[in-house]
C-alpha positions as CSV (number, residue, x, y, z in Angstrom):
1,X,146.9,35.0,33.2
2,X,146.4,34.0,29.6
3,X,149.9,32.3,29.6
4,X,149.0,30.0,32.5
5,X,146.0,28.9,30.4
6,X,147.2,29.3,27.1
7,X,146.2,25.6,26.3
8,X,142.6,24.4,25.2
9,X,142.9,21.8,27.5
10,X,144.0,23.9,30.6
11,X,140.9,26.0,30.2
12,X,138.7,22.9,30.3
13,X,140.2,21.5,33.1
14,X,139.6,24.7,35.1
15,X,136.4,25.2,33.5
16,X,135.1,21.9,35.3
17,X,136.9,22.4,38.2
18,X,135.4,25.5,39.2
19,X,131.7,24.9,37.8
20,X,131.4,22.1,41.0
21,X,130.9,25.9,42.4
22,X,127.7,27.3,43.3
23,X,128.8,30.7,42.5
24,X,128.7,32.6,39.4
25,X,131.2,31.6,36.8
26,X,132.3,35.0,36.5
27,X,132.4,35.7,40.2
28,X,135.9,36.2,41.6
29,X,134.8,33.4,44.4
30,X,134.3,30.9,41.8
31,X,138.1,31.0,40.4
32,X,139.3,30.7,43.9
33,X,137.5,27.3,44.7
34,X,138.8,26.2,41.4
35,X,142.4,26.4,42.8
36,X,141.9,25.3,45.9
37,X,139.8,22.5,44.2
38,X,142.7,21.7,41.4
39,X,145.5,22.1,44.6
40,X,143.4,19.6,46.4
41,X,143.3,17.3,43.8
42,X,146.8,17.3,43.5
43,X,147.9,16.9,46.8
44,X,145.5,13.9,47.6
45,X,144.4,12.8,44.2
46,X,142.0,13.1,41.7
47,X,138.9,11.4,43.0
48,X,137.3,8.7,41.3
49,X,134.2,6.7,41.9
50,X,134.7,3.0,42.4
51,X,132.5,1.3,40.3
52,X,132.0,3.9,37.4
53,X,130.4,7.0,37.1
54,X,126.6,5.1,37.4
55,X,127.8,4.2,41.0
56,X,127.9,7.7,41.7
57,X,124.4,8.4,40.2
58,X,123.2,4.9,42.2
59,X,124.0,7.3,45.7
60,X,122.2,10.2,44.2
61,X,119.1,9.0,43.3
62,X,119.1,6.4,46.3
63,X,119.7,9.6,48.6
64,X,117.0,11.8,46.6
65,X,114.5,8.0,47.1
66,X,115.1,8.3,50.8
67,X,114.0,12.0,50.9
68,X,111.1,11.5,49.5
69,X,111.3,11.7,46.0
70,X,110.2,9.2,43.0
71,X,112.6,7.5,41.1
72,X,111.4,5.7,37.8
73,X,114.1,3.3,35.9
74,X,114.7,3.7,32.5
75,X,113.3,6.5,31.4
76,X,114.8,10.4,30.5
77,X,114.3,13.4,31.9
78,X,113.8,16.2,29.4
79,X,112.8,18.8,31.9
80,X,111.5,19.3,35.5
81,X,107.7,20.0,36.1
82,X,108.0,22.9,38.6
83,X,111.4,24.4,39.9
84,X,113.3,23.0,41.7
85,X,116.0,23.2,44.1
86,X,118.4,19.8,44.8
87,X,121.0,22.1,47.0
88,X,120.3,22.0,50.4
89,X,120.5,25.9,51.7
């Protein structure tokens, strides 16, 4: 294995690819979505929001909005008030 990601940047692309997992990074699971992920990609593209990346965090918060939450423009968050959970399941 260490020739096939003998490369700085190899590790880093697999590194992201397989932390869009919910599983532990060291889980056996989690390396498998990361290759099905990277195949995926591959065959069909990389995806890429139109717009930018800010159009993709428009849908997020507009989603989280409709569910109820509070959105307030223009300011940071530093950390949550009470745990919480943003995956549904």
């Amino acid at each position: 294995m260490d020739r096939l990601f003998a490369r700085e940047e190899t590790r880093a692309l697999f590194a992201g690819l397989v932390s869009h997992s919910s599983a532990a990074l060291s889980s056996m699971m989690t390396s498998a979505f990361g290759v099905l992920f990277g195949a995926a990609a591959h065959a069909n593209g990389w995806p890429v929001v139109r717009g930018g990346s800010q159009q993709l965090v428009n849908q997020l918060v507009e989603s989280l909005v409709q569910r109820g939450a509070a959105s307030k423009r223009g300011s940071r968050w530093s950390r949550w008030r009470r745990p919480t959970c943003l995956r549904d399941g």
